[in-house]
C-alpha positions as CSV (number, residue, x, y, z in Angstrom):
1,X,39.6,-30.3,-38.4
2,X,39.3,-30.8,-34.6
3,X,40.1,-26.5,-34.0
4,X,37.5,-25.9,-36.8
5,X,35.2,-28.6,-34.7
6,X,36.3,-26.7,-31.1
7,X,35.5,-23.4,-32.6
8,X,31.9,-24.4,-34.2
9,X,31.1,-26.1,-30.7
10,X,32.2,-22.9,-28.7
11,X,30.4,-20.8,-31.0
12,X,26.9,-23.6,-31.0
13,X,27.4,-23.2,-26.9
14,X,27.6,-19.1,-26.8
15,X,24.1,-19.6,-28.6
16,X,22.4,-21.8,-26.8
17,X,23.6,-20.0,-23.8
18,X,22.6,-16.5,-25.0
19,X,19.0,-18.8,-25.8
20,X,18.7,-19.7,-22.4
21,X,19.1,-16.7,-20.8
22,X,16.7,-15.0,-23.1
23,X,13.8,-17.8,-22.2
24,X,14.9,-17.2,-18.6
25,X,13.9,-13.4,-18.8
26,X,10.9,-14.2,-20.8
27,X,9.9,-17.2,-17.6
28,X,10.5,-14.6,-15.0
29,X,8.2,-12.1,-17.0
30,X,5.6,-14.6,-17.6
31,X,5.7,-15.2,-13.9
32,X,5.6,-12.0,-12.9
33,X,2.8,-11.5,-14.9
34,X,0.8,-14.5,-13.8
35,X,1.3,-13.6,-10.1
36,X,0.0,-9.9,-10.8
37,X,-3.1,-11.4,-12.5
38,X,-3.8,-13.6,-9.7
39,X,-3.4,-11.0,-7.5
40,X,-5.4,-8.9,-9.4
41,X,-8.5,-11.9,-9.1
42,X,-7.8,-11.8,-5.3
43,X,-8.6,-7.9,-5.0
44,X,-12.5,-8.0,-3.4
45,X,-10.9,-10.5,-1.0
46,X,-9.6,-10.5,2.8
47,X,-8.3,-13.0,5.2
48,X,-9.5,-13.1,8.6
49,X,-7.1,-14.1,11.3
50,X,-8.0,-15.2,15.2
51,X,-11.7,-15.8,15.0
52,X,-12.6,-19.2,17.4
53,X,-13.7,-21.4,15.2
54,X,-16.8,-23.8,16.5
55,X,-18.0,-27.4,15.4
56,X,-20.8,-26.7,12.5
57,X,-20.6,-23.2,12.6
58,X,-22.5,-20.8,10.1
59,X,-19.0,-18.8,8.7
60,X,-21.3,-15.8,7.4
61,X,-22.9,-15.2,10.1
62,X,-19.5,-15.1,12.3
63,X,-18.3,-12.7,9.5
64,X,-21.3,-10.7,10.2
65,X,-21.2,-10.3,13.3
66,X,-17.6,-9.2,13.1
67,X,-18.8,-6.7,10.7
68,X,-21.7,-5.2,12.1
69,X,-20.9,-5.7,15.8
70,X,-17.1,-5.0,16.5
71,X,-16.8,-2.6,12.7
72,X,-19.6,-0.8,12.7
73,X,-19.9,-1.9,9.4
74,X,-23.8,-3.1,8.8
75,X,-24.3,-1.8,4.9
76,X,-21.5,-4.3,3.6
77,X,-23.2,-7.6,4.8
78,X,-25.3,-7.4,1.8
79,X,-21.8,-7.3,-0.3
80,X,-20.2,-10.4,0.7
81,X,-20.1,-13.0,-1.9
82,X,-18.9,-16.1,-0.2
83,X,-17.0,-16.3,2.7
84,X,-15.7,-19.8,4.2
85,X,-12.7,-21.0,6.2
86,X,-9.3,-21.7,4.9
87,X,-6.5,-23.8,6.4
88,X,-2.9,-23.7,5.4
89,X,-2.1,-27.1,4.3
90,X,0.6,-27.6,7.0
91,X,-2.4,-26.4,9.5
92,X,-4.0,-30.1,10.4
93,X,-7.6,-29.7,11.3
94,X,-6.8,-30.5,15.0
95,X,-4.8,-27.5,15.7
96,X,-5.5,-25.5,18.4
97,X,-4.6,-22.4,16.3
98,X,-7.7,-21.7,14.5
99,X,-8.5,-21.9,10.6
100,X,-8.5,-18.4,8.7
101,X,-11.5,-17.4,7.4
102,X,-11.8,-15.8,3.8
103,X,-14.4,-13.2,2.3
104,X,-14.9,-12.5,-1.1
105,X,-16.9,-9.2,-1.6
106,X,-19.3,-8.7,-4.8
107,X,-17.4,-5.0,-4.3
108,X,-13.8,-3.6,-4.2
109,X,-15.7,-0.4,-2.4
110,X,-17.5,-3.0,0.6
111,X,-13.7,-3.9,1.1
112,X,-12.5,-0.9,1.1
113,X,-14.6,0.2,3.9
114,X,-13.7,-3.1,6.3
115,X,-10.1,-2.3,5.3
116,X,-10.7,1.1,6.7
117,X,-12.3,0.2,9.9
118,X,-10.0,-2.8,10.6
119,X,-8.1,-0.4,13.4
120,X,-11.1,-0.9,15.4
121,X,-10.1,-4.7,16.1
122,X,-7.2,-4.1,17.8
123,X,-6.7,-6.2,21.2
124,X,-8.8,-8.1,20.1
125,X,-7.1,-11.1,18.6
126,X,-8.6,-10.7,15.5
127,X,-6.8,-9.3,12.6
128,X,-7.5,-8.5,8.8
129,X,-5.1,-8.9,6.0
130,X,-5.6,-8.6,2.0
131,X,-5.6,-12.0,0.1
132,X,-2.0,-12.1,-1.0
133,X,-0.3,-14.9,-3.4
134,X,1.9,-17.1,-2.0
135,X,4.6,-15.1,-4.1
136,X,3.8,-12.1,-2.4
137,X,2.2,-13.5,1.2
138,X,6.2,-14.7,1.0
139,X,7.6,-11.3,-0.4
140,X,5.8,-9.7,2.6
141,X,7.2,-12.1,5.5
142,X,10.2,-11.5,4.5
143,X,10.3,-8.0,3.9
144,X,8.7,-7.7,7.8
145,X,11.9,-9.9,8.9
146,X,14.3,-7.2,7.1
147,X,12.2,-4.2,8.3
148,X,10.3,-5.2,11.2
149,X,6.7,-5.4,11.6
150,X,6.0,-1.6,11.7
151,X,7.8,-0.7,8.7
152,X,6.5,-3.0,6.1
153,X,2.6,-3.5,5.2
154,X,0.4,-4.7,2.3
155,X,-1.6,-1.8,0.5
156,X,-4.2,-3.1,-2.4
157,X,-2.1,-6.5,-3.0
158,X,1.4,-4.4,-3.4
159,X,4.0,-5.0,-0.8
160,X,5.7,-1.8,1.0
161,X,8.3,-1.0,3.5
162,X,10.2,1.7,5.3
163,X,13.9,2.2,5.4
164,X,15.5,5.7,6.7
165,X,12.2,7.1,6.3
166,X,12.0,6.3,2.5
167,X,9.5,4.1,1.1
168,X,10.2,1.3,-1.4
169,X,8.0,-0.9,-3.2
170,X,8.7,-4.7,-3.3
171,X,7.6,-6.8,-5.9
172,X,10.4,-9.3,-6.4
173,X,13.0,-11.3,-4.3
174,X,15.4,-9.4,-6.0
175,X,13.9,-5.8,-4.7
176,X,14.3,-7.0,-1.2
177,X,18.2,-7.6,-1.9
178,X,18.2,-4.2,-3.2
179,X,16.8,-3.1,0.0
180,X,18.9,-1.4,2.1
């Protein structure tokens, strides 16, 4: 009785096991899938890094004048939707570092166009990055830690990087361990 008991146990164990593992794939995929379709709702949207920030300031009219005076880029100020600052929630509001400011454009195309003419802030101290997910703003850091700086970069949402002059795509923890 007790080998008939042990063997209905072991075999009651291999299904829950086999179970498990299944819902595991399935919660990974649903993640996955949740993080793209976030992503996706993030694609009309930038993040912009380095801009003082002043007491009672008008944030559109910063972002405009980014846009128009340092871009050249005066026909996508009717395109933004909203634009407002955004603080990390480790960033306390008394840092000297200052808060990030994100724009949401009515267009993918008025993006498009700052993302193009982004080059021309350089030395500035301003800099312009898509609005990632946390699951890929994380995917990204650490992909720029394995690669360096240079070598990895954000394209559309979807994380890239360089190694031995091939390009990979990153899209999971577990592509970066595949990385060589």
């Amino acid at each position: 009785m007790t080998k008939k008991f042990e063997e209905k146990v072991t075999d009651t164990f291999a299904n829950y096991d086999s179970k498990i593992s299944l819902l595991e794939k399935d919660n990974a995929a649903l993640h996955a899938k949740i993080d793209s379709l976030e992503q996706y709702t993030r694609r009309n949207s930038i993040r912009i890094f380095g801009v003082h920030e002043e007491s009672n300031e008008n944030t559109l009219n910063v972002v405009k004048s980014i846009f128009s005076d340092t871009l050249k880029a005066a026909d996508t100020l009717t395109w933004i939707d909203r634009c407002h600052r955004i603080r990390n929630k480790n960033q306390l509001a008394t840092s000297n570092r200052p808060a990030a400011i994100i724009v949401k454009f009515s267009s993918y195309h008025a993006k498009q166009i700052i993302n193009n003419n982004k080059k021309l802030l350089k030395g500035s101290g301003i800099s312009i990055n898509d609005d990632l997910t946390r699951l890929r703003h994380n995917l990204y850091r650490e992909a720029v830690k394995k690669v360096g700086r240079s070598n990895a970069w954000v394209f559309d949402g979807n994380i890239f990087a360089k190694s031995n002059g091939t390009r990979f795509s990153i899209n999971t923890a577990d592509d970066l361990q595949r990385f060589p």
